[in-house]
C-alpha positions in Angstrom: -20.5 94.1 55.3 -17.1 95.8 56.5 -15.7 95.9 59.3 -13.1 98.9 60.7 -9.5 97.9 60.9 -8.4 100.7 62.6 -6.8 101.0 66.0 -9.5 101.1 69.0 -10.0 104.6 70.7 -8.4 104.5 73.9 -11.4 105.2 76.6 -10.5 107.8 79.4 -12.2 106.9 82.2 -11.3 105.7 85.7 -12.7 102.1 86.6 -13.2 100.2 89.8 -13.0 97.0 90.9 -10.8 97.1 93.6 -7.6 94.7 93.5 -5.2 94.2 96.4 -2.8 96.0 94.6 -4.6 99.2 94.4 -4.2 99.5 97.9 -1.1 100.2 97.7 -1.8 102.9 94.8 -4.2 104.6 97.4 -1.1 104.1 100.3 1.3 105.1 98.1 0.5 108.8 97.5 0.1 109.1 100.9 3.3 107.5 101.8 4.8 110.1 99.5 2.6 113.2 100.9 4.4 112.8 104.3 8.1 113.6 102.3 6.4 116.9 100.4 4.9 118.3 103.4 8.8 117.9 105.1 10.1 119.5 102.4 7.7 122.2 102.3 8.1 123.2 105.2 11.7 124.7 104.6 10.5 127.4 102.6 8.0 130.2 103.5 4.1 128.8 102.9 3.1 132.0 101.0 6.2 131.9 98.4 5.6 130.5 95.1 7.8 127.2 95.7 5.9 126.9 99.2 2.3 127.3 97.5 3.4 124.5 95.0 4.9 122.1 97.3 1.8 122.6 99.7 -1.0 122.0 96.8 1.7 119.2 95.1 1.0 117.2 98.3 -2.4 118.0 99.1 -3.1 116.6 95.5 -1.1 113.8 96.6 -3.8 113.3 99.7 -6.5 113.8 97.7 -5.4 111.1 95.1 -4.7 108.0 98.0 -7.8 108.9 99.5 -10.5 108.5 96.5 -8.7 105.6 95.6 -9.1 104.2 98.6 -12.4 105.1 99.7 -14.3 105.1 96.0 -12.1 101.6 95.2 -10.6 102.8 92.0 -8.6 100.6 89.7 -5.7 101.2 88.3 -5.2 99.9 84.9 -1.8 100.9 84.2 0.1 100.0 87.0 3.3 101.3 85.1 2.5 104.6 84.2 1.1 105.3 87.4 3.7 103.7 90.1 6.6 105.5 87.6 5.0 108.8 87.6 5.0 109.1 91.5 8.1 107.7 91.9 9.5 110.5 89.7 7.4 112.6 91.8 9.1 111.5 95.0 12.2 111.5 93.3 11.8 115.5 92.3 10.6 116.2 96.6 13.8 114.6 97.2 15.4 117.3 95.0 13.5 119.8 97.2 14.3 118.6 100.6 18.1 118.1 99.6 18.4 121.6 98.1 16.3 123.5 101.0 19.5 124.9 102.4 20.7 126.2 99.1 19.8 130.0 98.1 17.4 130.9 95.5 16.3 133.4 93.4 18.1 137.0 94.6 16.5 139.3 92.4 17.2 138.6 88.7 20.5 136.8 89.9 20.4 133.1 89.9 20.9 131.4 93.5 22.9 127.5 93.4 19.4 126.3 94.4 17.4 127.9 91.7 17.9 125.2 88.6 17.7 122.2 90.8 14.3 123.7 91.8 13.3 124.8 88.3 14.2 121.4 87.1 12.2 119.8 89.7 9.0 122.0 89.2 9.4 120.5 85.2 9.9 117.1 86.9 6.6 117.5 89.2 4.6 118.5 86.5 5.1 116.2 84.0 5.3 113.2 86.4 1.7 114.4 87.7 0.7 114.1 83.7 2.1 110.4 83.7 0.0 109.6 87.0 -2.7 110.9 85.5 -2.1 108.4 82.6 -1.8 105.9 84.5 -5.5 106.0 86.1 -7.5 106.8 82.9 -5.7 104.5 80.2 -5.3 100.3 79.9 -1.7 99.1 80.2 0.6 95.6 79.9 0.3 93.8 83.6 3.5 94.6 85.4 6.4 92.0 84.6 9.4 91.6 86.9 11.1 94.5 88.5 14.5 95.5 87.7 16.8 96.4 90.3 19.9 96.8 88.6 18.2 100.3 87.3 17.1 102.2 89.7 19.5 101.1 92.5 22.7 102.6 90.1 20.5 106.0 89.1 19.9 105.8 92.7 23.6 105.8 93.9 24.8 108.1 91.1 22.7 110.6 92.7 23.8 109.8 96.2 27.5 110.0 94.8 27.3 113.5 93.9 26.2 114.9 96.9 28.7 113.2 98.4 31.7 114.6 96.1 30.1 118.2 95.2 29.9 118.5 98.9 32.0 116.0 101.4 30.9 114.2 104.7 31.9 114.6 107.8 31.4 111.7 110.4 32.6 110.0 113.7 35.0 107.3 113.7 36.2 105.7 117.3 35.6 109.1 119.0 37.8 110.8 116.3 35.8 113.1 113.9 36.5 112.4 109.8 36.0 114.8 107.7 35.8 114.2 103.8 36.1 117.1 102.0 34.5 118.1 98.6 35.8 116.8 95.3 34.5 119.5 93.4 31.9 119.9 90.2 34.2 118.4 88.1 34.5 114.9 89.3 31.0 115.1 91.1 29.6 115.4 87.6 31.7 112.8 85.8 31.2 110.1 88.3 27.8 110.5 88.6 27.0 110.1 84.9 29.2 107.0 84.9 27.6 105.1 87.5 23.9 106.1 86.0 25.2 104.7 82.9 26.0 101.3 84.5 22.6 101.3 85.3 22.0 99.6 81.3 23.6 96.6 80.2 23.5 98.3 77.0 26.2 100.8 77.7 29.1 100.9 75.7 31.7 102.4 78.0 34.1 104.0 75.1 30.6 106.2 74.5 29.8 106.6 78.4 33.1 108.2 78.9 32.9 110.3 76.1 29.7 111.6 77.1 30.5 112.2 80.7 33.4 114.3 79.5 30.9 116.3 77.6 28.1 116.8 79.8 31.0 117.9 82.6 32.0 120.6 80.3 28.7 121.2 80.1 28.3 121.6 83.6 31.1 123.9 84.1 30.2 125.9 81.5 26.3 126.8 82.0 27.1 127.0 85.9 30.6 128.2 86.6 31.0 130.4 83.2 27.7 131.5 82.3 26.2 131.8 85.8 29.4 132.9 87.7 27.7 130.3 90.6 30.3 129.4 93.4 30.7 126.1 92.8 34.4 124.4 93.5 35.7 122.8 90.8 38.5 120.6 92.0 39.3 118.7 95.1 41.2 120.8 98.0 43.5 118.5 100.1 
Protein backbone atom coordinates (compact mmCIF):
# COMPACT_ATOMS: atom_id res chain seq x y z
CA UNK A 1 0.00 0.00 0.00
CA UNK A 2 1.51 3.62 -0.72
CA UNK A 3 1.56 6.26 1.02
CA UNK A 4 1.72 10.21 -0.54
CA UNK A 5 4.98 11.93 0.04
CA UNK A 6 3.92 15.05 -0.94
CA UNK A 7 3.81 18.22 0.98
CA UNK A 8 0.46 18.61 3.21
CA UNK A 9 -2.24 21.14 1.95
CA UNK A 10 -2.09 24.08 4.06
CA UNK A 11 -5.79 24.39 5.69
CA UNK A 12 -7.35 27.90 5.69
CA UNK A 13 -9.30 28.18 8.42
CA UNK A 14 -9.33 30.40 11.56
CA UNK A 15 -9.11 28.22 14.91
CA UNK A 16 -9.83 29.03 18.56
CA UNK A 17 -8.53 28.16 21.57
CA UNK A 18 -7.88 31.15 23.21
CA UNK A 19 -4.15 31.82 24.48
CA UNK A 20 -3.05 34.67 26.61
CA UNK A 21 -1.32 35.98 23.82
CA UNK A 22 -4.17 36.38 21.54
CA UNK A 23 -5.23 38.99 23.69
CA UNK A 24 -3.01 41.08 22.79
CA UNK A 25 -3.82 40.17 18.86
CA UNK A 26 -7.46 41.26 19.69
CA UNK A 27 -5.83 44.70 21.71
CA UNK A 28 -3.56 45.21 19.20
CA UNK A 29 -5.71 46.21 16.24
CA UNK A 30 -7.41 48.25 18.42
CA UNK A 31 -4.44 49.96 19.82
CA UNK A 32 -3.64 50.73 16.23
CA UNK A 33 -7.35 51.94 15.21
CA UNK A 34 -6.91 54.84 17.63
CA UNK A 35 -3.63 56.20 15.27
CA UNK A 36 -5.86 55.70 11.86
CA UNK A 37 -8.76 57.41 13.03
CA UNK A 38 -6.15 60.54 14.13
CA UNK A 39 -4.80 60.42 10.92
CA UNK A 40 -7.97 60.35 9.19
CA UNK A 41 -9.20 62.96 10.38
CA UNK A 42 -6.78 65.43 8.50
CA UNK A 43 -8.31 64.88 5.35
CA UNK A 44 -11.98 65.42 4.20
CA UNK A 45 -14.14 61.97 5.19
CA UNK A 46 -15.74 61.87 1.64
CA UNK A 47 -12.24 62.01 -0.31
CA UNK A 48 -10.86 58.86 -1.52
CA UNK A 49 -7.79 58.83 1.04
CA UNK A 50 -10.49 59.77 3.83
CA UNK A 51 -12.93 56.80 2.78
CA UNK A 52 -9.76 54.44 2.89
CA UNK A 53 -8.36 55.54 6.07
CA UNK A 54 -11.92 55.47 7.68
CA UNK A 55 -12.77 51.70 6.42
CA UNK A 56 -8.76 50.79 6.98
CA UNK A 57 -9.53 51.35 10.64
CA UNK A 58 -12.90 50.28 11.03
CA UNK A 59 -11.48 46.89 9.62
CA UNK A 60 -8.93 47.30 12.18
CA UNK A 61 -12.07 47.46 14.98
CA UNK A 62 -13.69 44.80 13.52
CA UNK A 63 -10.65 42.43 13.57
CA UNK A 64 -9.69 43.13 17.73
CA UNK A 65 -13.16 42.61 18.39
CA UNK A 66 -14.02 39.01 16.87
CA UNK A 67 -10.88 38.08 18.21
CA UNK A 68 -11.66 38.93 21.29
CA UNK A 69 -15.14 38.13 21.75
CA UNK A 70 -15.31 34.73 19.42
CA UNK A 71 -11.57 33.75 21.13
CA UNK A 72 -9.72 33.23 17.92
CA UNK A 73 -6.26 31.81 17.78
CA UNK A 74 -3.70 32.94 16.02
CA UNK A 75 -1.48 30.44 14.61
CA UNK A 76 1.09 32.51 13.09
CA UNK A 77 2.04 34.91 15.43
CA UNK A 78 4.64 36.30 12.81
CA UNK A 79 2.81 37.00 9.94
CA UNK A 80 0.16 38.48 11.75
CA UNK A 81 1.99 40.92 14.56
CA UNK A 82 4.42 41.97 11.27
CA UNK A 83 1.59 42.68 8.99
CA UNK A 84 -0.05 45.33 11.48
CA UNK A 85 2.97 46.68 12.47
CA UNK A 86 3.61 47.56 8.74
CA UNK A 87 0.16 48.66 8.89
CA UNK A 88 0.87 51.09 11.71
CA UNK A 89 3.99 51.93 10.17
CA UNK A 90 2.09 53.11 6.72
CA UNK A 91 -0.75 55.49 9.27
CA UNK A 92 2.33 56.83 10.49
CA UNK A 93 3.22 57.78 6.89
CA UNK A 94 -0.32 59.40 6.82
CA UNK A 95 -0.36 61.32 9.96
CA UNK A 96 3.27 62.73 9.20
CA UNK A 97 2.44 63.77 5.63
CA UNK A 98 -1.21 65.27 6.44
CA UNK A 99 0.16 68.75 6.03
CA UNK A 100 1.74 68.07 2.71
CA UNK A 101 -0.40 68.84 -0.55
CA UNK A 102 -1.73 66.27 -2.77
CA UNK A 103 -2.98 65.62 -5.91
CA UNK A 104 -3.66 69.24 -7.82
CA UNK A 105 -5.25 68.09 -10.87
CA UNK A 106 -3.01 65.90 -12.94
CA UNK A 107 0.06 67.64 -11.20
CA UNK A 108 1.74 65.72 -8.50
CA UNK A 109 1.64 67.33 -4.87
CA UNK A 110 5.07 66.45 -2.30
CA UNK A 111 2.42 64.38 -0.37
CA UNK A 112 1.05 62.37 -3.23
CA UNK A 113 3.89 59.34 -3.45
CA UNK A 114 4.33 59.09 0.20
CA UNK A 115 0.52 58.47 0.21
CA UNK A 116 0.50 56.17 -2.89
CA UNK A 117 3.31 54.27 -1.33
CA UNK A 118 1.43 53.89 1.85
CA UNK A 119 -1.97 52.78 0.18
CA UNK A 120 0.54 49.78 -1.50
CA UNK A 121 1.92 49.42 1.99
CA UNK A 122 -1.83 49.11 3.71
CA UNK A 123 -2.90 46.72 1.26
CA UNK A 124 -0.48 44.30 1.20
CA UNK A 125 0.24 44.41 5.04
CA UNK A 126 -3.75 43.69 5.36
CA UNK A 127 -2.87 40.48 2.99
CA UNK A 128 0.00 39.41 5.52
CA UNK A 129 -2.61 39.82 8.56
CA UNK A 130 -4.82 37.99 6.80
CA UNK A 131 -2.05 35.18 6.57
CA UNK A 132 -1.40 35.31 9.66
CA UNK A 133 -4.94 34.16 11.08
CA UNK A 134 -5.81 31.39 8.53
CA UNK A 135 -2.23 29.53 8.13
CA UNK A 136 0.15 27.50 10.88
CA UNK A 137 3.51 29.15 11.62
CA UNK A 138 7.11 28.51 13.69
CA UNK A 139 6.35 29.76 17.53
CA UNK A 140 7.86 33.16 17.88
CA UNK A 141 11.71 33.04 18.87
CA UNK A 142 13.39 36.06 20.47
CA UNK A 143 12.82 39.52 19.25
CA UNK A 144 15.36 41.51 17.64
CA UNK A 145 15.79 45.01 18.57
CA UNK A 146 18.73 45.95 16.84
CA UNK A 147 16.23 45.98 13.56
CA UNK A 148 13.58 47.82 13.95
CA UNK A 149 14.97 50.39 16.43
CA UNK A 150 17.76 51.47 13.40
CA UNK A 151 14.80 51.37 10.50
CA UNK A 152 13.02 53.09 13.10
CA UNK A 153 15.61 56.09 13.62
CA UNK A 154 16.48 56.26 9.88
CA UNK A 155 13.09 57.25 9.39
CA UNK A 156 13.00 59.68 12.31
CA UNK A 157 16.39 61.05 10.82
CA UNK A 158 14.92 62.17 7.68
CA UNK A 159 12.27 64.06 8.83
CA UNK A 160 14.50 65.70 10.86
CA UNK A 161 17.16 66.73 7.92
CA UNK A 162 14.52 67.08 4.95
CA UNK A 163 12.79 69.37 7.26
CA UNK A 164 14.74 70.90 10.48
CA UNK A 165 13.49 71.38 14.18
CA UNK A 166 12.94 74.18 15.94
CA UNK A 167 12.88 73.99 19.87
CA UNK A 168 13.47 75.97 23.24
CA UNK A 169 16.65 75.90 24.98
CA UNK A 170 17.06 78.06 28.47
CA UNK A 171 14.34 80.50 27.20
CA UNK A 172 16.29 80.95 23.92
CA UNK A 173 14.47 79.47 20.78
CA UNK A 174 16.92 76.96 18.47
CA UNK A 175 16.19 76.61 15.27
CA UNK A 176 17.75 73.78 13.09
CA UNK A 177 17.28 74.33 9.72
CA UNK A 178 16.80 71.70 6.88
CA UNK A 179 19.66 69.75 5.40
CA UNK A 180 18.09 69.18 2.24
CA UNK A 181 16.97 65.84 0.09
CA UNK A 182 20.38 65.11 -0.56
CA UNK A 183 21.83 64.25 2.78
CA UNK A 184 18.22 63.46 4.15
CA UNK A 185 18.24 60.58 1.80
CA UNK A 186 21.85 59.35 2.16
CA UNK A 187 21.77 59.23 5.89
CA UNK A 188 18.69 57.59 6.18
CA UNK A 189 19.62 54.60 3.97
CA UNK A 190 22.82 54.33 5.96
CA UNK A 191 21.45 54.02 9.26
CA UNK A 192 18.63 51.47 7.90
CA UNK A 193 21.41 49.60 6.66
CA UNK A 194 23.09 49.32 10.13
CA UNK A 195 20.08 47.78 11.05
CA UNK A 196 21.84 44.08 9.57
CA UNK A 197 24.95 42.77 10.77
CA UNK A 198 25.25 41.55 7.43
CA UNK A 199 26.02 44.91 5.83
CA UNK A 200 28.98 45.40 4.06
CA UNK A 201 29.58 49.13 4.27
CA UNK A 202 31.80 49.56 0.87
CA UNK A 203 28.18 48.31 -0.74
CA UNK A 204 25.90 50.39 1.71
CA UNK A 205 27.69 53.50 0.58
CA UNK A 206 27.50 52.72 -2.78
CA UNK A 207 23.98 52.09 -2.75
CA UNK A 208 23.02 55.11 -0.75
CA UNK A 209 24.84 57.20 -3.40
CA UNK A 210 22.59 55.55 -5.89
CA UNK A 211 19.27 55.49 -4.45
CA UNK A 212 20.01 59.54 -3.68
CA UNK A 213 20.47 60.12 -7.27
CA UNK A 214 17.58 58.35 -7.53
CA UNK A 215 15.80 60.44 -5.32
CA UNK A 216 16.71 63.62 -6.93
CA UNK A 217 16.03 62.53 -10.08
CA UNK A 218 12.38 61.00 -9.96
CA UNK A 219 11.39 63.99 -7.55
CA UNK A 220 13.40 67.09 -8.32
CA UNK A 221 13.93 66.37 -12.23
CA UNK A 222 11.17 64.35 -13.28
CA UNK A 223 8.53 65.90 -10.93
CA UNK A 224 9.88 69.52 -10.72
CA UNK A 225 8.64 69.01 -6.78
CA UNK A 226 10.08 71.77 -4.45
CA UNK A 227 12.18 69.95 -2.57
CA UNK A 228 15.64 71.68 -1.14
CA UNK A 229 18.55 69.94 -2.02
CA UNK A 230 21.26 71.21 0.10
CA UNK A 231 21.66 72.64 3.50
CA UNK A 232 21.16 76.69 3.87
CA UNK A 233 23.23 78.16 6.69
Amino acid sequence: MSESIGPAATQWKLTTGHQTRDLWAGLTPLVISLLDFDAARHFDPLSPLGIFLWAVGLALVALGLVILVLRVHVPNHRDYYGGLALIGLALLAFWAGSDLPGLRGFSFGAGTAPRLFAVGLTLVSGVIVVQGLVTPGEPMSAFAVRGPLLVTISILAFSFFIRGVTFEWSGSLVRIPPFGLIIASFVTFVVAAAASKETRWVEATIMAAAITAFCWLLFVWLLGLPFQLWPRF
